[in-house]
Each structure stands twice: as C-alpha cells, then as structure tokens.
N, C-alpha and C positions, 0 to 999 in steps of 0.2 A: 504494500500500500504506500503511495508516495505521499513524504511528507515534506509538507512546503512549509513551515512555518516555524524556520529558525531562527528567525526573529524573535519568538517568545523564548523557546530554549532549541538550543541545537544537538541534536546525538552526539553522545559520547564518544570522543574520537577514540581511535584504535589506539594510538600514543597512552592517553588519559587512563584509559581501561588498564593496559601493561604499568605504569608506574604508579596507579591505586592498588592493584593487586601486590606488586612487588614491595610496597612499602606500607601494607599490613604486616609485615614482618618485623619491620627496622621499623618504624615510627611508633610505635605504641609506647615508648616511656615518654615520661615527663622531661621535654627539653631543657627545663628548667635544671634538671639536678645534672650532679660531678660522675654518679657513676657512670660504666660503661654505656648500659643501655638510652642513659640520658646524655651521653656524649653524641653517641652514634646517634639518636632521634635528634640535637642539637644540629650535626651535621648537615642533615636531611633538610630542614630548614631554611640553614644559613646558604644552602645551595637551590633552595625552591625560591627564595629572597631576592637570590643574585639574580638566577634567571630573569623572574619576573619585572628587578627592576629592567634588565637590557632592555626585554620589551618594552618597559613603559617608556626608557627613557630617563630615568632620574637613578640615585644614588640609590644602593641598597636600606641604606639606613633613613632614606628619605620615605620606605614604603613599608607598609603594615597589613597581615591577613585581616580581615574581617569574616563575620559571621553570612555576609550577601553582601548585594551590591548596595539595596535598600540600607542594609546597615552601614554601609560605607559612607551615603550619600549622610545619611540623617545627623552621624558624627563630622563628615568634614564640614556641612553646613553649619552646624551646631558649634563645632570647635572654631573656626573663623570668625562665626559675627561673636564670640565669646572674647576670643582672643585681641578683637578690634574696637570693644566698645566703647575705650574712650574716644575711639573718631566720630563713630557714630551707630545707628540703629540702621540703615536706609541699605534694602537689599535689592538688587535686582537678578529676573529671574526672566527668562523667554517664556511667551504661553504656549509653549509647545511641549516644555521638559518632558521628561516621564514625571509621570506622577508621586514618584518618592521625593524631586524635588520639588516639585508644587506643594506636597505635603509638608513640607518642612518652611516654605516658605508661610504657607498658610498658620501651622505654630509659631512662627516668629513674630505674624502681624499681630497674632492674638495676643503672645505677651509684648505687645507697645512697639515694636518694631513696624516700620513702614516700609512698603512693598513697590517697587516698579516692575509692571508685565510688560514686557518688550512683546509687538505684534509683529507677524512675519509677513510678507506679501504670499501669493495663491501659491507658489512652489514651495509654501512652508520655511523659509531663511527670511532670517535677522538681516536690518540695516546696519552695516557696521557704523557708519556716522551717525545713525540714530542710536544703535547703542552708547557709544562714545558721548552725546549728546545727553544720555538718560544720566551719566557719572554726576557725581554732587559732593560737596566738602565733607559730607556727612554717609556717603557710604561706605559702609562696611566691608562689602562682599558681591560680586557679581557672578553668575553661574550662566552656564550655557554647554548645550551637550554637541558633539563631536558633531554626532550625525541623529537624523531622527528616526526613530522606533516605530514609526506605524508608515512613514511615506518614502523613508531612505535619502531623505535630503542632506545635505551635507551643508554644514555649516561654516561661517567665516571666520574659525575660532583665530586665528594667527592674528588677523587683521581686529578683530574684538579683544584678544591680548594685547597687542602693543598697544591700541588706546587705553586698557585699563592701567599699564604699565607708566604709560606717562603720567595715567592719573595717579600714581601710587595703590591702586584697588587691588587686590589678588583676586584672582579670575578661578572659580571653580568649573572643570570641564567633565562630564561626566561624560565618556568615553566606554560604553557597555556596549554599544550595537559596533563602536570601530575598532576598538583595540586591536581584536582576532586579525584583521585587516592591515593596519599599520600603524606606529606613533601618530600620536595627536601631534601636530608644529604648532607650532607658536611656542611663546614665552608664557605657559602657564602657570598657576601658583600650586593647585593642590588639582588632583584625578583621581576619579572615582570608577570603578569596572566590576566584573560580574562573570565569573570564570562560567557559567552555567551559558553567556550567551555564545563562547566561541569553541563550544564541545568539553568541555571542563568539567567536572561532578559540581549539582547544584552545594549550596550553602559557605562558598569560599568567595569574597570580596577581595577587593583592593581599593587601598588609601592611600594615596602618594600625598605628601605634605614637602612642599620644597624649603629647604632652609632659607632661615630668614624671615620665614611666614609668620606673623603672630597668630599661636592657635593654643587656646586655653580646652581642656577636655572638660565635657559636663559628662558630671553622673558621678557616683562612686569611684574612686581610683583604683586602679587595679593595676600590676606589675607585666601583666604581658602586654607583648607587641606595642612597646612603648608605650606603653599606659594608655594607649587611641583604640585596643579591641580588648573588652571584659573578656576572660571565658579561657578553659583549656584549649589548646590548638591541637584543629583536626588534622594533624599534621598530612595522614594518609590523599585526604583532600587537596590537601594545598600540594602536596609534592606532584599530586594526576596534573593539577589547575597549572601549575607551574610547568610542568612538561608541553602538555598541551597546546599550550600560549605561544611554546616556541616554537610545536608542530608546524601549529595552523599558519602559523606566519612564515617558517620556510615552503607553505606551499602555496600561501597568498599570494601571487604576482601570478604564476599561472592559471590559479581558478578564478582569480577576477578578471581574467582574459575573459575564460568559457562560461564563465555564471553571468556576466556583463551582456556576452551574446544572448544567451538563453533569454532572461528578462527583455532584454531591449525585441523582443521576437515576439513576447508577450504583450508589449507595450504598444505597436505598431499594429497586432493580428488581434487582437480584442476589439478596438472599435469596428475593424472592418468583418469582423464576424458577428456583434452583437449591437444590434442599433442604440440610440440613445446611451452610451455608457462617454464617463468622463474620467481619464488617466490624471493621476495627481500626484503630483510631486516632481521635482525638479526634473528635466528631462539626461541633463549632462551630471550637473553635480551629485551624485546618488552613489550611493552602496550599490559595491556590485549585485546583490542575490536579491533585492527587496523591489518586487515592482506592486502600485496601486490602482485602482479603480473601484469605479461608483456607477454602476446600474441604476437608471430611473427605471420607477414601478417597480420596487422590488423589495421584500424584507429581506434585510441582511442575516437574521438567523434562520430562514427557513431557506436560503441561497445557501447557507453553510451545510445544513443538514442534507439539504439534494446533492455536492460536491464531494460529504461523506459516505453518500451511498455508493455513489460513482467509484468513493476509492482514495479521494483526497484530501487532506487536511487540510486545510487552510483557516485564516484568523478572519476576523470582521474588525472597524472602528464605527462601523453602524451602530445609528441607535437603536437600529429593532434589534434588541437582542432583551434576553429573559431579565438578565442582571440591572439595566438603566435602560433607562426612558428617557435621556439625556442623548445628544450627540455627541462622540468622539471629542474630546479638547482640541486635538491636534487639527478633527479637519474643519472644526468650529473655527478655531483661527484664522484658518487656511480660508475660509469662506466657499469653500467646495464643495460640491453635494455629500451628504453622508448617507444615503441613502441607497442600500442594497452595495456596501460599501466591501469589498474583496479583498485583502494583502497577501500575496504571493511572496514566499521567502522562501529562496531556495539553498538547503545544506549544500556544502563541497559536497562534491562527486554525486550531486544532482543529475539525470540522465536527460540527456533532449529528447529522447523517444519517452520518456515519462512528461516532458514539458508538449509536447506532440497531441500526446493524448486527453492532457488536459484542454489543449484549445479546440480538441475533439467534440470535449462533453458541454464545453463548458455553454454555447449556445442554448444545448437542449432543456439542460438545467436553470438556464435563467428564463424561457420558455416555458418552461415546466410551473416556475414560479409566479410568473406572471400572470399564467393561467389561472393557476388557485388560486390567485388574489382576485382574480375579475376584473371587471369593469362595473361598480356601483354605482346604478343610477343616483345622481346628485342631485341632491336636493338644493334648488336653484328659485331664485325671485328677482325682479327687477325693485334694485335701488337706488331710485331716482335715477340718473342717465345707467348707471354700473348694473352689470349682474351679481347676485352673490350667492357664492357655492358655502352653505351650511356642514363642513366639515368638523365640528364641533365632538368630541368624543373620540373622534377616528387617529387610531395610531397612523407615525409614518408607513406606508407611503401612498398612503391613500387620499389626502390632504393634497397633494400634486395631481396622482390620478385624477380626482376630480377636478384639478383648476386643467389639465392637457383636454379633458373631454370637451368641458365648455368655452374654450377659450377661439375656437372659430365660430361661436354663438354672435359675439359682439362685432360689429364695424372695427374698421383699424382704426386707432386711434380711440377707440373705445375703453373701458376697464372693467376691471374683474374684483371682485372683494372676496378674499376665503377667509371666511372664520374657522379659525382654529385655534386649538388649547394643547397641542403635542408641542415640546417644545422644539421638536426637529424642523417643523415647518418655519421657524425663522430663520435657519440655517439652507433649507431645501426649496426654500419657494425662488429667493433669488437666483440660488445654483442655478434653477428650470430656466427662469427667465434668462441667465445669460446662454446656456445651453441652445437654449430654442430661439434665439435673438429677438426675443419681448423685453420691454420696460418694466425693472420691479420698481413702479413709485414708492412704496414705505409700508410702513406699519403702523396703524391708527388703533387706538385703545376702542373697547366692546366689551359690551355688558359682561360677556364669557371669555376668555380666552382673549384673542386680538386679531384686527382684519388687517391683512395683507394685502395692497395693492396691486393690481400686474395690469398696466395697458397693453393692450394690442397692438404691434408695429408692424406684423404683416400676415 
C-alpha cells in the first residue's frame, strides 16, 4: 500500500532500524555514571551528539536531545523570550508555523507577552522586508520555520536572519520538515527538529542553542543534556535518530533529483485530469516530496477515505474533517481554497509506477465524491437586486456548491449573497471566486452566521 504522507512521519529508515537494534545493547546504562557500562553508553552519545550537530551545522555542545520536536520547540521558545526579558516581551511568529509554535506563542501572549503574526502571500512565504519591518526595541524573539508542513514552501530564512541579526533578535528556525534534506543557511540563533520527520524512531528532538544566545531554562532544573531536556536519555533513540540524519542526507541530492520529478508530474497532471482543482504552494521554492491541492465540491475527509480504499494514504488540511470545523491555519493564511484539500508526500525511494497509479484513481475518486455529495437544490430568494442562496447549517462544501449552481441565475454584473455559519466558507467563497474569475465583494454581518458577497463578471 503506498504511502505518501511523510510529511507527518516518514518510515523508519533501514540505517535507523540497524543502529536502534544495535545499541539496545550498549546504551542501556546511565551515561551519567564512571563505570564501564556508563562509559560505553556515555560514548554512544557523545558520538550521536557529534553526528547530529555536523548535520545541523552548529557545535556539539551547542545541541541537546529532547523528548520530540514539540518539546524542543516549547523549551527553545520558552528559554529565549526567558533569557531576553529584560529587552522585552514582543514575539514574532509567521501564521503558518506548525502549531507547537503557535502554541507556544499563544502561552506567551497569555502570560502578558505580545505577539506579531507575520502573513504570507498565496504561495505560503514571508516578506523578508516585512519581516524585518515587524523587528521592535522590545522584541525578544522571532521564529520562522525552514520550510512549511502542509504546502512545502520554503522559506526566506537567511534573508529573515540577517535582518534579525542586524536587529540584535535571535531568530528561532524550526527546521522539522528540512533538516533530512539539508542545513538551514542563514545566520540563525537557536533550531529546533524532529528525528521522526526524516525516518528516525519517533520521541527524539533536537535543540540547537548557539553560543552567545541568552536563554534562561523554565521549569525544574534538571542535570541532563545541559539542563535544556528533563528526563533519562533514550539513548537507543537518539543513536537510530543520529544515524539516520546522516543517512538520509548522504542520499539527499539524488532523491530530491527523482522525488522533485515525481511531484512536479503530480502538480502539472492533477489539474488537467481533474476539473476545478487549485495546486498550492510555491511552485519552485518547495520541498522536494510535498506536492498540494484543493478540489472544489469536495469533503476533504471522505476524498481521504475513497484514496484509502484505492490503497493510498494520504493527509488533508481541509476543514471537513471529523477532528475541526475550522480550516487548515496554513491555507487560511494562504487565502486558498481548503476545501476537499489533498497533500501528497512522498518517502525516499517512492516508486513512479506507484505515483502513476495514483493519478490513475485519483479522478475516479474525486468523482466518486462529488457524486455523494450531490447537487442540493438551494434554497434561493430575490434580495432586492441580489439572489440569496440560504446555506445556513451546511458544512463545507456545500456553501460553494450552492453559490457555482446559482451563480449563472443572475445578469453579469449582478450579485449573489450566501448565508452561511461554517467557518470555511470565509476562506472558500473567495478561493471560488478567484478560481472561476467572479468578484468576491465582502462579507456583510446576518442575523445567522454572515452573507458573503460574489458579483457576477461573466
């Protein structure tokens, strides 16, 4: 069964698996002590250490296991605006992060800290002069990740480092989706990673802290991995994550040749096999394995479930899915449809006669889906010059459905008013409208939910 969604966690590389096995042996004592056994586990370590920083790029001593990546992020955010507080409170953060730094950003504002969300344009990336622009006497801390998690955009971290550098800020980069891939450039302060994204055993972080950085630790103090991760080290873990790291990266330059072609085949043969669908995310700057798109008229969790029948795994940022009734953050930002929303990530040594077959099914299945939703007659009235399609109650994507049904109802130059209460429809009504080359004039408050504008352009 092919699985495409190594973006959320990638198989266990063959490397990773050999130097977990082998070092249940030799890691099980406490690195902390003098005898033999904790020499030899000490070793194991200080050589998973070394590897990991080459990777990263920074000194050994500059970097620390953590418990996840999540853990990683919440300590280096947390040790930074600590460490800086006599400057100030004032964090900035892209609205795109993953969400362990949103989350972390979110605790900060609560306790009294203030917050800048940097917006991306439709490819998902930061302005580096508006980042630069967002810097203040009084920030603390600026974060921004490598590349992004759900769309594979690649960010302007170098050029967003040197402006925080001139401002004096340290620059948090969480680097989970690139690492496996290559060093982050730039002049960063602290890096945060996720051995689980690049084929690594889950539960193994990394905290890179550059010297020089002020960073105070919250929480109990504890003596390992330089007072910055509580807990015994799983040593067995870190020495797979630390192998791995160096795998994946002497084989990176070749599979981002052939995972590059792969997607970019997906990215091209999707629209022209499946009508009305809209590809997101940068077209050049991108992770090799991560390609996206958004299907009009379509639930994103019952597209997933047809895909899993076929044989595929694949991820959603849609908002019809069981867990939120919310859209995606990332493509909220993005201002892109979410709707019946796909991400393709493919592992190394991904097969193109498995990517083949996916652009085989993948019609029938969105076909399939579109069918079971139907076409519900809308319930529609003339107000004053506009029509208004009564979509009130109705999950995505049917709020759309009904405004594509009635929308050659009116004159050009005419409008449409959808009432609706999902809150995807503020995200998905404009999407339609640039889509289909209509006018979305705005959004007007109602008694229920809010009416959404779309005049007719042709």
């Amino acid at each position: 069964m092919p699985y495409f969604d190594a973006a959320s966690s990638a198989p266990l590389h063959p490397v990773a698996r050999q130097a977990l096995l082998a070092s249940l042996d030799d890691g099980w004592a406490d690195p902390a002590r003098l005898y033999r056994e904790g020499r030899r586990a000490r070793m194991l370590l200080d050589a998973a250490r070394e590897a990991a920083a080459e990777a990263v790029g920074c000194r050994a001593d500059e970097l620390v296991f953590t418990s996840s990546g999540t853990a990683a992020v919440h300590t280096g955010v947390a040790g930074a605006l600590a460490g800086r507080r006599r400057v100030g409170h004032h964090l900035i953060v892209s609205a795109v992060e993953h969400s362990s730094v949103l989350h972390a950003a979110d605790t900060h504002e609560a306790g009294g800290g203030t917050v800048t969300r940097m917006a991306v344009d439709r490819s998902g990336a930061v302005d580096p002069a508006g980042y630069a622009a967002a810097l203040r006497q009084d920030t603390a801390l600026a974060c921004l990740q490598s590349a992004n998690h759900e769309v594979g955009t690649v960010q302007p971290v170098a050029e967003v480092a040197e402006a925080c550098r001139a401002a004096g800020v340290p620059l948090l980069v969480d680097a989970a989706q690139s690492l496996g891939w290559e060093p982050v450039e730039g002049d960063w302060s602290l890096l945060t990673a996720s051995a689980h994204k690049w084929g690594g055993p889950a539960g193994v972080g990394l905290l890179a802290v550059r010297k020089g950085v002020r960073f105070a630790v919250q929480g109990p103090a504890d003596e390992r991995e330089s007072g910055r991760a509580a807990g015994f080290e799983n040593l067995p873990a870190i020495v797979a994550a630390a192998a791995s790291l160096r795998a994946v990266r002497d084989e990176a330059a070749q599979e981002a040749v052939r995972l590059r072609e792969l997607t970019e085949r997906i990215r091209v043969r999707v629209p022209e096999l499946v009508p009305d669908v809209e590809v997101v995310g940068d077209a050049v700057r991108r992770l090799p394995g991560i390609v996206t798109f958004s299907c009009l008229y379509v639930d994103g969790e019952t597209l997933l479930h047809e895909l899993d029948r076929e044989g595929f795994s694949v991820s959603s940022g849609s908002s019809c899915t069981s867990s939120t009734l919310t859209p995606s953050h990332v493509l909220k930002a993005m201002g892109v449809l979410s709707e019946g929303n796909v991400r393709v990530s493919l592992p190394p040594g991904a097969a193109a006669e498995e990517v083949e077959r996916f652009l085989e099914v993948l019609p029938g299945a969105v076909a399939a889906v579109r069918e079971k939703l139907g076409a519900p007659t809308p319930t529609t009235v003339r107000h004053q010059d506009a029509l208004v399609v009564d979509a009130l109650g109705k999950l995505c994507p049917l709020p759309v459905i009904e405004l594509a049904k009635v929308i050659g109802e009116v004159p050009v130059g005419g409008t449409v008013r959808v009432l609706a209460d999902d809150e995807a429809a503020r995200l998905d009504i404009p999407a339609w409208c640039e889509m289909r080359g209509q006018e979305y004039v705005g959004e007007e408050p109602a008694d229920h939910g809010a009416a959404y504008v779309v005049r007719r352009v042709s």
